[in-house]
C-alpha positions in Angstrom: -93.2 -73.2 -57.3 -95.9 -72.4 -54.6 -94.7 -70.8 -51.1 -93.7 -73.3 -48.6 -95.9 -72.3 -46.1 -99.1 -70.8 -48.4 -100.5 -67.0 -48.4 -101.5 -65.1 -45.1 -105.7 -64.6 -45.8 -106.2 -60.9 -47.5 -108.7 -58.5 -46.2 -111.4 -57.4 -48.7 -113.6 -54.3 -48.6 -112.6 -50.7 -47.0 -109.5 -50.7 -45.1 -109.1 -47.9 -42.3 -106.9 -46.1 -44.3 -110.0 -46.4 -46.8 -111.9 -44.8 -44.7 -110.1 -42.4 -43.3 -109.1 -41.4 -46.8 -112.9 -41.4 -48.3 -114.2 -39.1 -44.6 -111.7 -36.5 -46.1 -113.6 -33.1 -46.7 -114.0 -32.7 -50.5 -113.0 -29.4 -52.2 -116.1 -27.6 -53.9 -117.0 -24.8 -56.2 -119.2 -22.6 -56.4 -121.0 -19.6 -58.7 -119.3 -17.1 -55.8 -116.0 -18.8 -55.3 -115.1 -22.3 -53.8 -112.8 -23.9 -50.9 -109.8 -26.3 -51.0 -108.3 -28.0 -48.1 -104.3 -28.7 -46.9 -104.8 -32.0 -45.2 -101.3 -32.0 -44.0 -101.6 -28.5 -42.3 -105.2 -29.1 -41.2 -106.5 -26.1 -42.8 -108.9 -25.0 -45.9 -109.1 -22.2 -48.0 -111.9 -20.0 -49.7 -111.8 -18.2 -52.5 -113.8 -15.6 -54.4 -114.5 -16.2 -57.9 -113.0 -13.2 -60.0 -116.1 -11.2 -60.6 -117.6 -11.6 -56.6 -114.1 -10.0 -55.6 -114.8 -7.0 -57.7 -118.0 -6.2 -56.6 -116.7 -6.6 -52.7 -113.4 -4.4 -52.9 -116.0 -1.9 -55.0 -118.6 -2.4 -52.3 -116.0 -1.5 -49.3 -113.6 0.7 -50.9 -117.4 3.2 -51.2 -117.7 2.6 -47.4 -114.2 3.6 -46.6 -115.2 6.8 -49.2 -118.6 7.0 -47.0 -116.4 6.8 -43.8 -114.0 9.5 -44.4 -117.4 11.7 -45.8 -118.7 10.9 -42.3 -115.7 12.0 -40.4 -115.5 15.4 -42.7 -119.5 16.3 -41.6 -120.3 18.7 -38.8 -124.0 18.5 -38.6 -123.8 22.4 -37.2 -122.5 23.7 -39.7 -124.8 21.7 -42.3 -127.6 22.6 -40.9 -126.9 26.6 -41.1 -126.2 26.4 -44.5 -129.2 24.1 -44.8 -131.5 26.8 -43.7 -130.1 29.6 -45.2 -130.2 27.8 -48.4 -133.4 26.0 -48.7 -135.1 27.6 -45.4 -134.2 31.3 -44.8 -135.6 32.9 -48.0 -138.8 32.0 -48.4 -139.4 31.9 -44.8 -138.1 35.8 -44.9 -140.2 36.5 -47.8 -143.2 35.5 -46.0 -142.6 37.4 -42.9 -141.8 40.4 -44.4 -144.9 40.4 -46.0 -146.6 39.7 -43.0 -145.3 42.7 -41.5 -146.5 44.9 -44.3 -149.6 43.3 -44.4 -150.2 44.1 -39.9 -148.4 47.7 -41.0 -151.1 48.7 -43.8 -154.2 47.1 -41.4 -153.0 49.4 -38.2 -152.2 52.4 -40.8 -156.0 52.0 -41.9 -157.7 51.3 -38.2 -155.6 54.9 -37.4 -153.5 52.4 -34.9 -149.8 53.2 -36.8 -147.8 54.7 -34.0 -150.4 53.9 -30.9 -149.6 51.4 -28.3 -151.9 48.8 -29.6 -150.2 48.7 -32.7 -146.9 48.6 -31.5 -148.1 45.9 -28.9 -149.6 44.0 -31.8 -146.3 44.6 -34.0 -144.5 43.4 -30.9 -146.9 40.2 -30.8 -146.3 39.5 -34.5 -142.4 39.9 -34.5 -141.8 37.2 -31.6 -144.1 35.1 -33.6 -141.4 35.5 -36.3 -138.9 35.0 -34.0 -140.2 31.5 -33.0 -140.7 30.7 -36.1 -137.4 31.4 -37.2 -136.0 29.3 -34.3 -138.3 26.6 -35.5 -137.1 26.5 -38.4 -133.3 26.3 -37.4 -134.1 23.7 -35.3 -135.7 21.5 -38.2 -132.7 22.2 -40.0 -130.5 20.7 -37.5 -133.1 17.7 -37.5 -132.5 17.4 -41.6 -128.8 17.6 -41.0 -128.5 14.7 -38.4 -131.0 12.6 -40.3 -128.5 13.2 -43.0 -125.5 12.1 -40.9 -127.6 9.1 -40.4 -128.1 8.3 -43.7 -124.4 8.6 -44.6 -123.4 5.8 -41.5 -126.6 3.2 -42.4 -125.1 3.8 -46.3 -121.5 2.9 -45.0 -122.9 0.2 -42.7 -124.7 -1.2 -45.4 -122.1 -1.2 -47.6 -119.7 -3.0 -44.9 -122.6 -5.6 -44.6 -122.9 -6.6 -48.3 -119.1 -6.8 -48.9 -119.0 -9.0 -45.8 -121.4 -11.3 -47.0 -119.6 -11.7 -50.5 -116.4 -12.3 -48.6 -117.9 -14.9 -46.8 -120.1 -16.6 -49.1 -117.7 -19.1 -50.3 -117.3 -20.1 -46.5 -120.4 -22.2 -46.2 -119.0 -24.6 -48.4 -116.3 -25.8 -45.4 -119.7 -27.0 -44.2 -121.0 -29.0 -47.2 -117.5 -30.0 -48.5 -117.0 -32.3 -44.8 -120.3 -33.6 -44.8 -119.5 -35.5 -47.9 -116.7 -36.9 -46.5 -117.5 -37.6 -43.7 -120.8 -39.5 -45.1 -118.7 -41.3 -47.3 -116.6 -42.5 -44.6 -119.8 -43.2 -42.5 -121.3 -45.4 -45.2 -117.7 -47.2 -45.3 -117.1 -47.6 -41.9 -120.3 -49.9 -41.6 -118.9 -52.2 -44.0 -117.7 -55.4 -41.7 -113.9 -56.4 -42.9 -114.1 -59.9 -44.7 -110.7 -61.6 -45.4 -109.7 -63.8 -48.2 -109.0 -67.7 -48.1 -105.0 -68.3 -48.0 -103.3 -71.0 -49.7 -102.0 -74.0 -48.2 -98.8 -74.1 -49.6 -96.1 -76.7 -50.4 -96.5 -78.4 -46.9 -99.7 -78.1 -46.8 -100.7 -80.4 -49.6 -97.7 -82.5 -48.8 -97.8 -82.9 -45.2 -101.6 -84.6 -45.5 -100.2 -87.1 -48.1 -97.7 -88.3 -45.4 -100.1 -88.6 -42.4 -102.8 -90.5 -45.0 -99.3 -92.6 -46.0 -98.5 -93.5 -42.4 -101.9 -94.3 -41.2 -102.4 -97.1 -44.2 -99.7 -98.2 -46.2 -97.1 -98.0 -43.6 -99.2 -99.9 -41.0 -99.5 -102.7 -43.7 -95.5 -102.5 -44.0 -94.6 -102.9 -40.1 -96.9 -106.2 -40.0 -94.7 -107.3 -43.2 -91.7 -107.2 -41.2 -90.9 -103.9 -43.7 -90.0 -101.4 -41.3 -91.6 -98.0 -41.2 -91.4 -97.0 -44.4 -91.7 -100.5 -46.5 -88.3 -102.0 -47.8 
């Protein structure tokens, strides 16, 4: 048996819980990781894929390596052995022979011994000297240029790992702009609402009126009553 009173008229299409559902950011993945979301807590996740988390702890555990290296380095003391390694003996070599070389020209021009030569032996020996000094000094160069190399490795290293860790985050970006187009393209939809029954009284109650206004007119002139004998 039908209701007594018909059916309320049903919305069809996208409700708002429809839409707020479909605007929900959708979880991705990706070849470097991918993001889920807690809607309840409001918050999203990103994860690295297996292989992308290697390569970043591998990637910052050698800064960490570089960074103690770094801390360990006194540019002094690596520049002294620097030029006493790869500077002093050939530069040593070389001014010894120089000396011989000023020694066996002043023994020849009879000047061994005579104030010219020792003024000219003087001139050659702080000619060394500067040399020498020189030389320290781009020692010192080569071992802060090495101390810079050591930090833009460590730096570098820092960066890259960085940018592994992080890669999964631009999906956040891409994963709620599909919901949110979704929802968009929902949202536009105008509601429309079903037709509702007319129920028990509503079929019957037209019946009546139809009765009343003919037969039941024709019944009062017959002396009937209302509703006919």
């Amino acid at each position: 048996m039908g209701s007594l009173f018909g059916s309320k008229p049903k919305q069809v299409g996208p409700t708002q819980a429809d839409i707020e559902r479909a605007s929900q950011p959708y979880g991705l993945m990706g070849p470097t990781g991918g993001i889920t979301w807690d809607y309840d807590a409001k918050t999203g996740t990103a994860t690295l894929s297996p292989e992308m988390a290697a390569l970043a702890d591998r990637l910052f555990g050698r800064a960490t390596t570089q960074a103690g290296a770094i801390t360990a380095y006194d540019p002094t003391e690596a520049a002294r052995q620097y030029y006493e390694q790869y500077v002093a003996p050939d530069l040593m070599q070389s001014q010894e022979q120089e000396r011989l070389s000023l020694e066996n020209r002043l023994l020849a021009q009879g000047m061994l011994g005579s104030t010219g030569g020792a003024l000219r032996s003087q001139a050659l020996g702080e000619a060394q000297m500067a040399s020498q000094r020189a030389a320290r000094g781009e020692a010192f160069s080569q071992s802060q240029a090495m101390l810079d190399a050591m930090r833009q490795r460590e730096l570098a290293d820092i960066a890259s790992a960085a940018s592994i860790y992080e890669s999964p985050t631009t999906l956040f970006q891409t994963g709620a702009g599909i919901g949110q187009g979704l929802g968009s393209v929902m949202a536009s939809y105008q509601p429309t609402y079903t037709k509702g029954s007319s129920g028990l009284f509503g079929s019957i109650l037209p019946a009546i009126a139809g009765g009343i206004a003919t037969g039941g007119m024709a019944n009062l002139g017959a002396g009937k009553g209302f509703f006919g004998g």
